[in-house]
C-alpha positions as CSV (number, residue, x, y, z in Angstrom):
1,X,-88.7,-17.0,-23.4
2,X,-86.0,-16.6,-20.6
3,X,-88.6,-18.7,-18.6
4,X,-88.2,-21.2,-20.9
5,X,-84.6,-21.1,-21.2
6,X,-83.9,-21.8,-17.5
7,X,-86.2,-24.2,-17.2
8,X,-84.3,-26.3,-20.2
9,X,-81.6,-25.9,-18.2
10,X,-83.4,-27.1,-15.4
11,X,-84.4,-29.9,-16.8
12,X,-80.7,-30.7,-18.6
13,X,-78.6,-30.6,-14.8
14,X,-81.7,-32.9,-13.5
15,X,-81.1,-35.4,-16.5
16,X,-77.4,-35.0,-16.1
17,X,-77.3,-36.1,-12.7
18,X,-79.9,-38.8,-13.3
19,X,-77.6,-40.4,-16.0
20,X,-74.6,-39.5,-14.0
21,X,-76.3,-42.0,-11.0
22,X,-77.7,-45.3,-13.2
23,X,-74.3,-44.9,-14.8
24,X,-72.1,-45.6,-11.8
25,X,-74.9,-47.9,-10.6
26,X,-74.6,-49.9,-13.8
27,X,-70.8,-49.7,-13.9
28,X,-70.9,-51.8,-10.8
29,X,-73.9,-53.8,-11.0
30,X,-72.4,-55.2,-14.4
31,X,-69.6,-55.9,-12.8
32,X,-70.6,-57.8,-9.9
33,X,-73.8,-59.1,-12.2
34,X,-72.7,-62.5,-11.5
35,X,-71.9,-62.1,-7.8
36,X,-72.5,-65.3,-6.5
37,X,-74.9,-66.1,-3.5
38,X,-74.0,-69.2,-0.8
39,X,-77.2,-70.1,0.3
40,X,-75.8,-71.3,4.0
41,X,-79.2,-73.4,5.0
42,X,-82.7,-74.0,4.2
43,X,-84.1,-72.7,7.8
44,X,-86.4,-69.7,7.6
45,X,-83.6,-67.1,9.1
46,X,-81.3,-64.2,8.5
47,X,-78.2,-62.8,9.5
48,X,-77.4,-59.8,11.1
49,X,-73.6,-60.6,11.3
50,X,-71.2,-61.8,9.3
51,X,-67.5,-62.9,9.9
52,X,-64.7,-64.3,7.2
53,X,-61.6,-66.3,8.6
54,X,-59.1,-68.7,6.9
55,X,-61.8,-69.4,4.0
56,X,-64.7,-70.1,6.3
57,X,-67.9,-67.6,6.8
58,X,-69.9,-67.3,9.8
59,X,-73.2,-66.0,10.2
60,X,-75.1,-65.6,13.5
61,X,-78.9,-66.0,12.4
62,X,-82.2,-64.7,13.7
63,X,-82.9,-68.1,14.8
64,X,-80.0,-68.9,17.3
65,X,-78.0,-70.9,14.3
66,X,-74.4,-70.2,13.6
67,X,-73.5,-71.2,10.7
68,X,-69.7,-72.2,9.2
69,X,-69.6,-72.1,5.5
70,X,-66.6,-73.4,4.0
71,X,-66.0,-70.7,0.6
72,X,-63.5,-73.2,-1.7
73,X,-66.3,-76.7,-0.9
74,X,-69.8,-74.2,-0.3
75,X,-70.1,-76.8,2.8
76,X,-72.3,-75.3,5.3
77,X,-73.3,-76.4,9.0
78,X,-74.9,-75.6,12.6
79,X,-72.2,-75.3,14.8
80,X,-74.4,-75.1,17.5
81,X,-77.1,-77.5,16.3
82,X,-77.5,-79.4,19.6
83,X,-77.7,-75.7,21.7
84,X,-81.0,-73.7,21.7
85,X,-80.2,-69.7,21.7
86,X,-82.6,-66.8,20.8
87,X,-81.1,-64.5,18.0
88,X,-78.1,-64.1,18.2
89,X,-76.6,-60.5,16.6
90,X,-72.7,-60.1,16.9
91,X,-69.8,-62.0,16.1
92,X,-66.2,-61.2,16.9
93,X,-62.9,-63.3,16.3
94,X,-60.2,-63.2,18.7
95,X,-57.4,-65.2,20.7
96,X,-58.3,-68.1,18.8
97,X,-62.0,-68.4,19.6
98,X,-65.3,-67.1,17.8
99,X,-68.0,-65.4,19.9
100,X,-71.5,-64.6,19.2
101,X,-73.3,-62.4,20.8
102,X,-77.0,-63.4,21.8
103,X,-79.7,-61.1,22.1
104,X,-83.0,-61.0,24.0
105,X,-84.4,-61.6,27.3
106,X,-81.0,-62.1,28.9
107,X,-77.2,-61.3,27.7
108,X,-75.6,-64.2,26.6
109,X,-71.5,-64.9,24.8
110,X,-71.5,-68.0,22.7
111,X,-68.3,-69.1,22.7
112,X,-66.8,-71.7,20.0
113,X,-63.8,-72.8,18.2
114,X,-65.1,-72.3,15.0
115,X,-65.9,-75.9,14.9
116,X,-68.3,-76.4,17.8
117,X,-69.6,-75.3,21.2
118,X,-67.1,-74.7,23.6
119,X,-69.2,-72.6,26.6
120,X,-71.3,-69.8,27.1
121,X,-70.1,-66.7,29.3
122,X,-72.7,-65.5,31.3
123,X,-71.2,-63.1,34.5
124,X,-72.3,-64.8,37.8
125,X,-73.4,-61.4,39.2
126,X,-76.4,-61.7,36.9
127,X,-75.4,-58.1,35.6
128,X,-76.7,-59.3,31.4
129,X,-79.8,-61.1,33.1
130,X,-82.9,-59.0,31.4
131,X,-80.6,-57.0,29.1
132,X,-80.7,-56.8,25.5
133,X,-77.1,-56.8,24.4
134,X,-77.0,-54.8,20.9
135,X,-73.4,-54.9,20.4
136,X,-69.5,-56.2,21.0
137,X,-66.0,-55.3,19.5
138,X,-62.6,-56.1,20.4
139,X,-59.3,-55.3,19.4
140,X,-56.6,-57.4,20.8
141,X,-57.3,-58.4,25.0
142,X,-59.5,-55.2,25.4
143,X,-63.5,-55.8,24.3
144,X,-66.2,-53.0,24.5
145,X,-70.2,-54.5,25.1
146,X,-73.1,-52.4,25.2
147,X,-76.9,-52.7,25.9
148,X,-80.1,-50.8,25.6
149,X,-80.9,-49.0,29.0
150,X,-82.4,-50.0,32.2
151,X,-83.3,-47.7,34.5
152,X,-82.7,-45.0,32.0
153,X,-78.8,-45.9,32.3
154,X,-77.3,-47.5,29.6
155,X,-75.5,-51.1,29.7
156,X,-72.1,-50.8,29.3
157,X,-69.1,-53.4,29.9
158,X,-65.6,-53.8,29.3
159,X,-63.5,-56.6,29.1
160,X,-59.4,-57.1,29.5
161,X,-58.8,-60.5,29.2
162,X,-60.4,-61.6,25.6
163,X,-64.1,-61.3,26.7
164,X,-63.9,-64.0,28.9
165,X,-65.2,-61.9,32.2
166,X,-66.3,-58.5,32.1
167,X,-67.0,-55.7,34.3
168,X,-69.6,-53.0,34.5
169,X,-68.0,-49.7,32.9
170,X,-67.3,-47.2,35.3
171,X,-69.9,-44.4,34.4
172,X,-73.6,-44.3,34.8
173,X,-74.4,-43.1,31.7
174,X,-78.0,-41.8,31.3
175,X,-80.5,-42.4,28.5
176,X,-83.1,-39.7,27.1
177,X,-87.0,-41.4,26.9
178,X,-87.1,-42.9,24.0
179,X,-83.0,-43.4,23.2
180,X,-81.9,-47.2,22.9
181,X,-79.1,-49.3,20.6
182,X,-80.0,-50.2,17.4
183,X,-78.7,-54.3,17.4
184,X,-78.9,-54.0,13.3
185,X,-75.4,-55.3,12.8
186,X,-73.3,-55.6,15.7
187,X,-71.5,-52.2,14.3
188,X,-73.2,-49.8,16.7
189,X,-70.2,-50.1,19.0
190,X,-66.2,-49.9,18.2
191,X,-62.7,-50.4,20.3
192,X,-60.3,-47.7,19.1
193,X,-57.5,-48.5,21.6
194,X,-57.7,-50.1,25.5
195,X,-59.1,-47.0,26.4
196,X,-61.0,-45.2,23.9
197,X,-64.6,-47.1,23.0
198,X,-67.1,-45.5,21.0
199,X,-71.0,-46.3,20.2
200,X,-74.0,-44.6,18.7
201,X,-78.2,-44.8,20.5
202,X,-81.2,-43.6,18.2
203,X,-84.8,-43.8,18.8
204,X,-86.4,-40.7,20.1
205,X,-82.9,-39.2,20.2
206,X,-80.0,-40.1,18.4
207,X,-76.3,-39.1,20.1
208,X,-73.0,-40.4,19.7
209,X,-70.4,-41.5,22.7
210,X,-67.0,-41.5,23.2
211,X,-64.3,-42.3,26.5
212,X,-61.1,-42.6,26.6
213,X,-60.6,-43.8,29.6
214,X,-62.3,-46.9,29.1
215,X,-65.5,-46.3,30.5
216,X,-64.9,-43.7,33.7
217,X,-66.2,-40.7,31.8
218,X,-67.8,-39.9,28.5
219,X,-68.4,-37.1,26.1
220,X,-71.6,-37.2,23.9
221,X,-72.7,-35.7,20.4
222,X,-76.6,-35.3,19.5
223,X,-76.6,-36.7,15.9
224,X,-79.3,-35.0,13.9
225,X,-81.7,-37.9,12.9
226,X,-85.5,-37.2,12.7
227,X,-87.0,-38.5,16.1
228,X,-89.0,-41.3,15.9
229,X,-88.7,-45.1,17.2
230,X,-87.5,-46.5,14.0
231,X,-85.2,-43.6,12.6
232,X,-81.5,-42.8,14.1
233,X,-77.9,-44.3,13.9
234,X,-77.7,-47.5,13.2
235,X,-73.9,-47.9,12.6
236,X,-70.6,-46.3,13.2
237,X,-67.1,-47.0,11.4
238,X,-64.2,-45.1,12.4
239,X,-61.6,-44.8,10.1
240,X,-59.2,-43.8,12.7
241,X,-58.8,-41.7,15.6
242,X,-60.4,-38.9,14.1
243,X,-62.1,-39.5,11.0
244,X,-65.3,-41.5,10.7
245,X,-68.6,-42.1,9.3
246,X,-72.5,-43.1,11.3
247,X,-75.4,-44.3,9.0
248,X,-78.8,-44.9,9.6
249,X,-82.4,-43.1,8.9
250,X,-85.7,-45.2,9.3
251,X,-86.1,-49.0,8.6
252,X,-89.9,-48.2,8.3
253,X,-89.0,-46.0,5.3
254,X,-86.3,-47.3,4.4
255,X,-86.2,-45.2,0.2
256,X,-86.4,-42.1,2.9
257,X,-82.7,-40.9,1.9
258,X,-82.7,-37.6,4.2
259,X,-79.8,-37.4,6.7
260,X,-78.9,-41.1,6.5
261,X,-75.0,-40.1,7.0
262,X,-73.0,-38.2,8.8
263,X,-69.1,-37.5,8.6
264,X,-66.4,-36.5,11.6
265,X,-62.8,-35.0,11.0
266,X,-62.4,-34.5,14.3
267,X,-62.9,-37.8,16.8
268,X,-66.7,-37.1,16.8
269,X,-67.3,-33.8,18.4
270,X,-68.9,-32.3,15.5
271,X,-70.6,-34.3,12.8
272,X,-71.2,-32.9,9.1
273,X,-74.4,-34.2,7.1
274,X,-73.2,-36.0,3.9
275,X,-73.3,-33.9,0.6
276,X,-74.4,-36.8,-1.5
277,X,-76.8,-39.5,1.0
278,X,-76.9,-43.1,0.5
279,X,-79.8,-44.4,-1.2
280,X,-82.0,-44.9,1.8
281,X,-81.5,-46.4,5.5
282,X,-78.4,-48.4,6.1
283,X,-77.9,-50.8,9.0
284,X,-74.1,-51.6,8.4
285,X,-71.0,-50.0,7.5
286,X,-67.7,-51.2,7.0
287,X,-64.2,-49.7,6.0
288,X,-61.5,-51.6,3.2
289,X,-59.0,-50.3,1.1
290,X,-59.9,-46.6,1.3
291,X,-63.3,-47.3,0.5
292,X,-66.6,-47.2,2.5
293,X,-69.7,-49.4,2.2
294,X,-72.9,-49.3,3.3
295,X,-75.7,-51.4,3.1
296,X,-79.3,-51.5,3.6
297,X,-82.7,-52.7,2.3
298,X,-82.7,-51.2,-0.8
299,X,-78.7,-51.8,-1.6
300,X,-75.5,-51.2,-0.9
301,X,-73.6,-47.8,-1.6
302,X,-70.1,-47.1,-1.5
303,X,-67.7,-43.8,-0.5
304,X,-64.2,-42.5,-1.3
305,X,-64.3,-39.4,0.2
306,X,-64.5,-41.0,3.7
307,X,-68.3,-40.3,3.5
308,X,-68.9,-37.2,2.3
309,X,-70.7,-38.6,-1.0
310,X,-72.0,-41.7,-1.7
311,X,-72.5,-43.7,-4.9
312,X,-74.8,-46.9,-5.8
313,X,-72.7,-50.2,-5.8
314,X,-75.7,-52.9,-5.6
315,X,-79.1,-53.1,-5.2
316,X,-80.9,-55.4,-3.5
317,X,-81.8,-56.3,0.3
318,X,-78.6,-56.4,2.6
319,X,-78.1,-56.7,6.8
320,X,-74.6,-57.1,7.6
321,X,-71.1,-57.1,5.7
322,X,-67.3,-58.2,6.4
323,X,-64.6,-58.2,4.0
324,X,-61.0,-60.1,3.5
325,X,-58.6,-59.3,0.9
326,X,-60.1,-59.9,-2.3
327,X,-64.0,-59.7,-1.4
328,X,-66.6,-57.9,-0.1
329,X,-69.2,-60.6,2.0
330,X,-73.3,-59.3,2.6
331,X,-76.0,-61.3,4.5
332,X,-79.4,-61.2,2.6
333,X,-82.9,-62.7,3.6
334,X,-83.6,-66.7,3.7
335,X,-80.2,-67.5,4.6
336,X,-78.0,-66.7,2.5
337,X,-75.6,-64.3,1.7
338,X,-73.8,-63.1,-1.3
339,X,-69.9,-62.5,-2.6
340,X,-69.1,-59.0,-4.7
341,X,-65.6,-57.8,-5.7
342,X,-63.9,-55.5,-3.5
343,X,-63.4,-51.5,-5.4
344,X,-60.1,-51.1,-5.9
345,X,-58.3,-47.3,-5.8
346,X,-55.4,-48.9,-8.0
């Protein structure tokens, strides 16, 4: 009888938290039920960056596009339609110009003015020839690059003057076999300060990095992913200094939801496996409002708790995200991506 007792109870907590999930999943997927999707071009592409500024979207595509979509007309056009590019990965916004980030057999900086083709920025040293760039940031003149190793050292550059030339970072930093960038998103990488730059590698081993002394030295974290090609971080977000939050897990098993997050209180030196784990592997995460989202290809999640535990927001099949003040902007397949309401904490 007492065996039957516990396992009512068993079963009760297990139906309980079931309920518990499909009712915050449904609180929000009835909410943003209507969300509407900008379907940015017919082409057979996808996006694995997004960037909103002053009503406009941006989305560098698998296919070398870069599209402008107007959000108040849903106009929509190739900015670089007479330029041929392999895909390009990253976008950043700063001093005026828009710069996307190609990646493949050699480094490439698309620069624009959001209107059309300005130049590329290529250094004449040949240092990005036969490097796969995985990702950029900036934050004011200062702008952080990195790329999977050569050699077994990993590509790293830093720029001072708005990424218009760059320089090799200081350090040689050494890969393990197997350990590479993830170019999911363009959110592998971030720019604290102009000196502190932090990225994440995964593959065979998965490890976080941090200088701050922009480039000449560097600490490192082993991130416990499973080892494999396809599983380890895939993207960092710092809320600040100290706190922050890395997602990943496998892209070939992408339901897997065992250690796809991990959580910092103290600038990265120790990271803490989250209590509650998004719904499965997660290529992007992004930080708004006191409110962390990440998405995947089985949905988007969402955190308050700077990461500890995470809660469904929308399912569906997601790359990249950005927000402004009101929204919350994802790339999906075929072109397109889709609008939700932002969470507020009011």
């Amino acid at each position: 009888m007492q065996n039957l007792i516990n396992a009512l109870k068993a079963l009760s907590l297990l139906f309980l938290f079931v309920y518990n999930v499909h009712s915050q999943e449904n609180k929000y997927t009835k909410r943003n039920k209507s969300a509407k999707i900008i379907q940015y071009t017919a082409e057979k592409c996808y996006s694995r960056s997004i960037l909103i500024k002053d009503n406009t979207v941006y989305t560098a595509n698998s296919n070398g596009t870069l599209y402008a979509t107007n959000i108040k007309s849903g106009y929509s056009y190739n900015i670089l339609a007479s330029k041929k590019y392999e895909e390009l990965r990253d976008l950043a916004y700063c001093n005026g110009f828009l710069t996307a980030m190609q990646s493949g057999t050699n480094g490439v900086l698309v620069q624009t003015d959001g209107r059309e083709f300005i130049k590329n920025i290529q250094p004449e040293n040949g240092m990005w020839k036969k490097k796969f760039l995985d990702g950029m940031d900036f934050k004011d003149s200062i702008g952080f690059l990195m790329g999977d190793p050569v050699d077994s050292i990993f590509s790293l550059f830093k720029s001072n003057d708005f990424g218009q030339t760059w320089q090799k970072c200081d350090a040689n930093l050494k890969a393990f076999d197997g350990e590479a960038g993830f170019a999911a998103s363009g959110t592998n990488v971030q720019v604290l300060n102009d000196s502190t730059f932090v990225f994440i590698s995964g593959g065979k081993k998965s490890r976080f990095f941090r200088t701050n002394d922009a480039g000449k030295t560097w600490a490192s974290t082993s991130l416990p992913y499973m080892t494999s090609e396809s599983n380890g971080a895939f993207s960092i977000c710092m809320i600040n200094d100290r706190e922050g939050v890395v997602v990943g897990g496998d892209y070939k098993n992408p339901d897997l939801c065992l250690n796809t997050c991990f959580f910092t209180d103290d600038g990265g030196r120790f990271w803490m496996n989250a209590k509650t784990q998004t719904r499965g592997y997660r290529s992007c995460t992004i930080y708004k409002n006191g409110v962390l989202y990440a998405c995947g290809s089985n949905g988007i999640d969402f955190s308050t708790d700077k990461g500890e535990n995470w809660k469904p927001f929308m399912n569906g099949t997601f790359m990249a995200m950005c927000t402004d003040n009101q929204y919350l902007y994802a790339t999906m397949p075929n072109g397109s991506f889709q609008i939700f309401e932002l969470i507020s904490r009011k």
